[in-house]
N, C-alpha and C positions, 0 to 999 in steps of 0.2 A: 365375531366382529366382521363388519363388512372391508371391505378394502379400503371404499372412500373415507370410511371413519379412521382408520389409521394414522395419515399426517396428521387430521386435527387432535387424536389423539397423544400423539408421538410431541405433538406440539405444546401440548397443553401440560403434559409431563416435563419441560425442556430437553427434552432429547432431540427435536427436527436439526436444531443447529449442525450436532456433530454426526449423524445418519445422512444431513444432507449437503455440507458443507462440500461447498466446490474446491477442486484445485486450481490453482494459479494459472489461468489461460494462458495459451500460447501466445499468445500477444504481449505479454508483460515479457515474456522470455525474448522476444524478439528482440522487444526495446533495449532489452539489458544486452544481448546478444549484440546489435547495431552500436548502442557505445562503448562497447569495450574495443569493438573491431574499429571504431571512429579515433578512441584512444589508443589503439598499437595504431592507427594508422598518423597519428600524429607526429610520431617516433621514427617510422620510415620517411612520412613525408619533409621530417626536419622542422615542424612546423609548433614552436615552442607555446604560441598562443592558446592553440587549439589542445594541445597538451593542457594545460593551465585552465581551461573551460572546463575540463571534466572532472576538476578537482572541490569536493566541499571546502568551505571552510575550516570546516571542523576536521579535514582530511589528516589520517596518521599512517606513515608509512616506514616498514620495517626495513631498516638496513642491514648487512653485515653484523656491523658493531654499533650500529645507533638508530634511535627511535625518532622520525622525524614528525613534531607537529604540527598540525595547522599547517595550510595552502601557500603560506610564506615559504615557513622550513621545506616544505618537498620543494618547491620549486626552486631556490637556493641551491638544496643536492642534488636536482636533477637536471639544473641547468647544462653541468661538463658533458652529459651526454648529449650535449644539441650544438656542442661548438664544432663539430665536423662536419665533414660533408657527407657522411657515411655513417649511418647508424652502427653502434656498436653493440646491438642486440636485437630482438626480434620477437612477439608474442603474437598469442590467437588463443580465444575461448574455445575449449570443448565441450566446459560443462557450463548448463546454466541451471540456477537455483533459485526460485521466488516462493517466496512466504507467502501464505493462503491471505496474508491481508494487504498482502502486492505492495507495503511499504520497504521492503527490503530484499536484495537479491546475494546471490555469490558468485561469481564466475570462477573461473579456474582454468589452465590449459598448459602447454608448453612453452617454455622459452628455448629461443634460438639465437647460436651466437652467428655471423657473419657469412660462415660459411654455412648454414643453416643447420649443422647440427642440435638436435636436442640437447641444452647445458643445463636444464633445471625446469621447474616447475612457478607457475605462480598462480594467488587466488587474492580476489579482489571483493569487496564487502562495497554495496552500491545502495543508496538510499534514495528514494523516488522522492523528488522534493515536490513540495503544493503545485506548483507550474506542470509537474506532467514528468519535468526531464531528472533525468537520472546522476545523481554526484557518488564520485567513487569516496569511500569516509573512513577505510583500511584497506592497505597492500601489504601483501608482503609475498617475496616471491622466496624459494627455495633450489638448494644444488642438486 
């Protein structure tokens, strides 16, 4: 078989998809990369709105001891941490994760408490809406 017959080959069998299927460009990592850092920067900056922008609707976020849902409920538990003038915590993405059909991502990275040491771990579940922009749809961070 000659070479050039091979994808049309490969194609005609449906194999070309998974022989040729791209992975998740750096660009979509980016994006996800830029809002998560735009969301901990909400948190430093004290800035509750912008917090509240990067949340879906359909947003569930793992507490302690309770399961918060929907963009109401986090924002409700997560308002006490915006009533001072000093965050009472700190994060940053390390990892970034995109599905090959770039609908969905993961981040993940440390948390820091005040004095910046490392208290725990978090990972965040981010859904690319129609628009382009990215809503975070699960949290949950860990000790």
């Amino acid at each position: 078989m000659r070479p050039s017959i091979v994808p049309v080959t490969l194609a005609g069998l449906g194999l070309a998809g998974p022989l040729f299927a791209q992975t998740p460009s750096s660009t979509l990592k980016q994006q996800v990369f830029a809002a998560e850092s735009s969301f901990a920067a909400s948190m430093a900056e004290r800035n509750f709105d912008a917090f509240g922008s990067h949340l879906s609707p359909e947003a569930i976020f793992f507490g302690d001891t309770t399961v918060m849902r929907g963009k109401q409920a986090v924002l409700k538990s997560w308002r006490r941490f915006f009533d001072k003038p000093d965050p009472p915590f700190s994060w940053k993405p390390d990892v970034i994760e995109v599905l090959p059909s770039g609908k969905l991502a993961l981040s993940s990275g440390p948390v820091f408490n005040p004095k910046g040491e490392q208290v725990g771990t978090f990972s965040s579940i981010w859904r690319r809406e129609p628009d382009g922009s990215w809503k975070i749809i699960f949290d949950k961070g860990c000790r």
